[in-house]
N, C-alpha and C positions, 0 to 999 in steps of 0.2 A: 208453410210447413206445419206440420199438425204436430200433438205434444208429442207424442208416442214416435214420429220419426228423428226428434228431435232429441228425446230421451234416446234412443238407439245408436244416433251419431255421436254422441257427448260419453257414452259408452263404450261407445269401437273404441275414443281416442283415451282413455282409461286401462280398458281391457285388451282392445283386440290387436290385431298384429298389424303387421305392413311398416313402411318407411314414415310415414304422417305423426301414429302413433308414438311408436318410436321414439322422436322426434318431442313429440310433447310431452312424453314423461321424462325424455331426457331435461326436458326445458323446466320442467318442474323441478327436480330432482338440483339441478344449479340452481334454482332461487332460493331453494332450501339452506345451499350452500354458503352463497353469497347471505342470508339472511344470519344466520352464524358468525360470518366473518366479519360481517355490520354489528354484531352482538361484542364480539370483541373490540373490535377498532374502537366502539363509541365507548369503552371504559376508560379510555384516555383523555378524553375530551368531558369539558363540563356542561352537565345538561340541559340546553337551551330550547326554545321552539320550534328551529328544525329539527332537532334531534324527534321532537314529540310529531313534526310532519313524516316525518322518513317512518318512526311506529306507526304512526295510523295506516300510510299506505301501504305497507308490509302485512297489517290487519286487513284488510279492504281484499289482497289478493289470494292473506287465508281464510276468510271470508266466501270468498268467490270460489275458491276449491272445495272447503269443505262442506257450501250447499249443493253444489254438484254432484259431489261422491253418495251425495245422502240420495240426493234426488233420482240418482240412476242406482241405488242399493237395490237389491231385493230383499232385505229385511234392517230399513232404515231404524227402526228404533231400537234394534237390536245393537243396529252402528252406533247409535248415538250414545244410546248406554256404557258402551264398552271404555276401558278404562283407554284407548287411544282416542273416540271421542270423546272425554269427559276432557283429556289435556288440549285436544284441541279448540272445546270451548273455551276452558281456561284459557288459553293463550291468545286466543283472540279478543276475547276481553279484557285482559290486559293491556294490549296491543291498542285496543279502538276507544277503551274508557281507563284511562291510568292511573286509577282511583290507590295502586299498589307500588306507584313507581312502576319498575320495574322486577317487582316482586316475583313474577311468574316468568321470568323470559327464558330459564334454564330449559321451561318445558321445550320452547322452539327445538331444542338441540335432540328428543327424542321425536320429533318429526324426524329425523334423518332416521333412527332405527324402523319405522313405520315405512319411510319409503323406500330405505334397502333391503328391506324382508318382505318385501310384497311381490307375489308370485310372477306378476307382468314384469318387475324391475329385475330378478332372479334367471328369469326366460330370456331378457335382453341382453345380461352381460356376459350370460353364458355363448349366446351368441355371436355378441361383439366384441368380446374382450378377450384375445386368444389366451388360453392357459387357463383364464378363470374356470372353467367346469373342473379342470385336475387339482385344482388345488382353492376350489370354494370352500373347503371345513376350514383349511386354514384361513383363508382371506378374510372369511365372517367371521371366526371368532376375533383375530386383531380388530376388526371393524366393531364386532360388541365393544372390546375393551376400549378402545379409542373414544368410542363414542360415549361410552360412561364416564371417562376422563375430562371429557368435553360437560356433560351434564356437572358433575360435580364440581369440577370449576365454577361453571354460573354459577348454581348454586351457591357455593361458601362465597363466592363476589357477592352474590345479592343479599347476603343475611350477614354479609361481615363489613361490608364496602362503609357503611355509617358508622359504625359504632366497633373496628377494629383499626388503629391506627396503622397496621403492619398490612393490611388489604389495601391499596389504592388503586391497584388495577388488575385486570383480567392475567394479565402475568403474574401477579403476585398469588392470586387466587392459586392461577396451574400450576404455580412453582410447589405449592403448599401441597394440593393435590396428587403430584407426581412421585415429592418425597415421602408422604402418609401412605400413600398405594405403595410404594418399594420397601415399607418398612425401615428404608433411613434416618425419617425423621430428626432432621439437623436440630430442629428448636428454634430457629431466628425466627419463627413464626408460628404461634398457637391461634388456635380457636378461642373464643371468648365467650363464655356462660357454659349452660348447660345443654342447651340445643346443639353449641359449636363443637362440644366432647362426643355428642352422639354422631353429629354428623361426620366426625372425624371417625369413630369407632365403623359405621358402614362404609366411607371409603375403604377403609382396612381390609373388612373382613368380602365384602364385594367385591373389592379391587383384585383382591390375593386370588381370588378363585377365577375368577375372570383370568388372569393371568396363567394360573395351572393351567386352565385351559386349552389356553393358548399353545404351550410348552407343550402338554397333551399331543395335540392333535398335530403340531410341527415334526415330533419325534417317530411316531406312529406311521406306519405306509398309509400314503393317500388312497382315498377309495373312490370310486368314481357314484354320483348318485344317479339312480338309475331304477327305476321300480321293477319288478320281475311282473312280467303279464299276468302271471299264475299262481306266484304266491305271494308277490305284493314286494318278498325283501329290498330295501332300497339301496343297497351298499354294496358295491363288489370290488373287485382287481378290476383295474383299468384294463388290463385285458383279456377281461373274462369273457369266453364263449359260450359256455353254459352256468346257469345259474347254482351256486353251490347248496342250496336247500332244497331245491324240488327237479334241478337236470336239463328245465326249459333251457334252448337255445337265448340268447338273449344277441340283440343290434346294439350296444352302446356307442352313443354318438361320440366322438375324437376328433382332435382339431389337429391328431397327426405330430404334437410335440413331445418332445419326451421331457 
């Protein structure tokens, strides 16, 4: 097999369609998963040499992903530069040389924003997931929020877990995080220094907005996304016939529920 049909193949199962594909970014997309929920589980437990075998091999398979993506890029150093590969270097080095603990592992958890906004994973769930197309603005913004609730957890766990007696595990973390994002702020739990007050000030003022958003796009009538052949607008009435800026007919796909 020559480079060039090789790089094609390893491409299709990235990019292109069919059941195969499918299939393997679904299978990615769970390890992502499952690598999070390993990220949680393991702040219960004290950290031993399998803990640091389960990290490498979770390195090893972001590893393996992320020379592939590169490899079949059409402007890899372009990828490489970008601020989603620069975490994903970070994270891999973390993951294979633990020189930080586990200083960087929060990045793992925007892998998951990376692969729920990626155009092939967008195109599949609209697909397969009945409902998702009528109500994708809403689904992703809770999924933004969600997911930053998730970062910022790690987060204040890995910069507080030593040296805050009131962090001892990933629950304590999200407890901290869920009340600072609500503006509740009970108190049985502060930040410590001055890193811990800033980091608490961006929960805040991130979390909040993330959240309008949320509310936003709930209250508002859904729109269906759809591009108009002719004038590009992406956004219309779920059962729009013609396009309200320019009169084109428009086909928008419907999965037929209300």
């Amino acid at each position: 097999m020559t480079e060039a049909t090789l790089r094609a193949r390893l491409r299709t199962f990235y990019e292109g369609a069919g059941q195969t594909a499918d299939r393997f970014r679904y299978a990615l997309l769970a390890f992502d998963l499952l690598t999070v929920a390993w990220l949680v589980t393991s702040s219960f437990f004290e950290r031993g040499p399998w803990h640091i075998q389960i990290d490498v091999a979770i390195g090893v398979v972001f590893l393996a992903d992320f020379v592939a993506r590169l490899w079949i890029s059409r402007r890899p150093m372009k990828d490489l530069a970008s601020f989603w590969g620069l975490a994903d270097v970070l994270v891999i080095i973390s993951l294979l040389f633990p020189i930080w603990g586990e200083g960087l592992a929060f990045l793992r958890v925007l892998r998951l924003y990376r692969v729920f906004h990626s155009p092939q994973t967008l195109d599949q769930l609209r697909d397969d997931v009945p409902g998702f197309r009528r109500h994708e603005t809403a689904l992703r913004a809770a999924l933004n929020l969600l997911i930053f609730i998730f970062a910022m957890t790690s987060l204040v766990y890995q910069t507080q877990v030593t040296r805050n007696a009131d962090i001892r595990n990933y629950v304590d973390a999200l407890y901290f995080t869920v009340a600072t994002l609500s503006t509740t702020g009970f108190g049985d739990i502060t930040l410590v220094g001055n890193g811990g007050k800033l980091l608490s000030v961006i929960i805040m003022i991130v979390g909040i907005s993330l959240f309008l958003r949320l509310v936003q796009v709930i209250l508002r009538p859904p729109k269906a996304h759809f591009p108009c052949p002719t004038c590009g607008l992406r956004r219309h009435d779920h059962d729009a016939v013609h396009c309200k800026a320019c009169g084109t007919v428009l086909n928008i796909p419907d999965d037929g529920l209300d």
